[in-house]
Residue, then its C-alpha position, 0 to 999 in steps of 0.5 A: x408643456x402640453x398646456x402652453x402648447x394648447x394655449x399658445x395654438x388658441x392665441x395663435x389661431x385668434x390671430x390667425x383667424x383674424x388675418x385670413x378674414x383680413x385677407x379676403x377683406x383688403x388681399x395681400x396688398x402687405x406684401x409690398x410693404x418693406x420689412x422696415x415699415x412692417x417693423x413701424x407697424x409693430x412699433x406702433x401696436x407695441x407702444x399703444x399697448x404701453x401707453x394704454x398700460x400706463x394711462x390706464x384708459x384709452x381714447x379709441x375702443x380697441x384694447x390690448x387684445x387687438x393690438x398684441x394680435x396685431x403684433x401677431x400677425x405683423x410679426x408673421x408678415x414680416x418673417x414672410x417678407x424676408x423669406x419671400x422678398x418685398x414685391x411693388x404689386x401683390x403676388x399672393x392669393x390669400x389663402x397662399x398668404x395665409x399659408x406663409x404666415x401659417x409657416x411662420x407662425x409655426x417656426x415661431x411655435x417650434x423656437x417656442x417649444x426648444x427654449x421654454x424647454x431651456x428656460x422652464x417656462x419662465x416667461x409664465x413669471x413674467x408680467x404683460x408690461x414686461x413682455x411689451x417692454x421687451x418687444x419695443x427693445x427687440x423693436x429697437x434692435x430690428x431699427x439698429x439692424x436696418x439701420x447697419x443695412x442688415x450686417x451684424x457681427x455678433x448678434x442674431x438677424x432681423x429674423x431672430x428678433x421677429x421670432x421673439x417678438x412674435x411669442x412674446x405677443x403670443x405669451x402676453x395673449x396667453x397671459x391675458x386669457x388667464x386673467x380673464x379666466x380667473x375674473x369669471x366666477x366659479x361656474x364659469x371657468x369649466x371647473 
């Protein structure tokens, strides 16, 4: 478990990176975006990805990576929107923002570590197209969700499924890491 622990910090603190240089770059101008447009955002990255994966080659420069990180950091967003609300101006500093989504991530993390202790790590079986696919369908639940004005009867909220969405990006990013790793030759893995 200490090793997922470590590789999922790494993942997560790319994506972090990236959103705290985001931040000072455009502010926090999201957060007057409404959690359904955050889940669109998410749907778009998630279905690029998909595409990518099935056509083999892309026509815009940005890969996987950028994208599953993407689906990172809006996954975070929207959890910080549901926990804060959705605002007409921005509200945030960027580094109170980053704070949020920190907050975020970590709950994610912590959801992570409970269930890979149930699960046993099965998601280390499983392959990136899988991992995409189950983020459009938790993506597809989330529309249903809104859709139904946020009521559910027995299923898990918004929340839940933004959770998962988020360390199934985080397990893919791990995943490629691995790849890219066992693609190095033999000096340059750190062996």
């Amino acid at each position: 478990m200490e090793r997922t622990l470590q590789q999922y910090d790494r993942a997560t603190g790319a994506c972090m990176d990236i959103f705290a240089k985001k931040a000072r770059d455009y502010g926090t101008a999201w957060r007057i975006l409404r959690v359904s447009s955050l889940t669109d955002q998410v749907m778009i990255k998630a279905q690029r990805i998909r595409t990518l994966q099935e056509v083999g080659e892309g026509k815009v420069e940005e890969g996987i990576r950028p994208e599953l990180e993407g689906i990172v950091n809006y996954a975070a967003m929207a959890l910080v929107q549901l926990e804060l609300g959705v605002v007409d101006t921005p509200d945030l500093s960027a580094v109170e923002a980053e704070a949020h989504v920190r907050r975020a991530v970590q709950a994610a993390r912590d959801l992570m570590a409970r269930k890979n202790h149930d699960y046993g790590e099965a998601w280390r079986a499983m392959r990136i197209s899988s991992l995409v696919d189950l983020i459009l369908m938790k993506l597809l639940r989330i529309k249903q969700i809104e859709d139904n004005q946020g009521r559910t009867l027995v299923s898990e909220g918004i929340d839940a499924n933004f959770l998962d969405i988020l360390n199934y990006a985080v397990f893919a990013l791990i995943h490629l890491d691995q790849e890219e790793q066992a693609s190095l030759p033999a000096g340059g893995r750190g062996e």
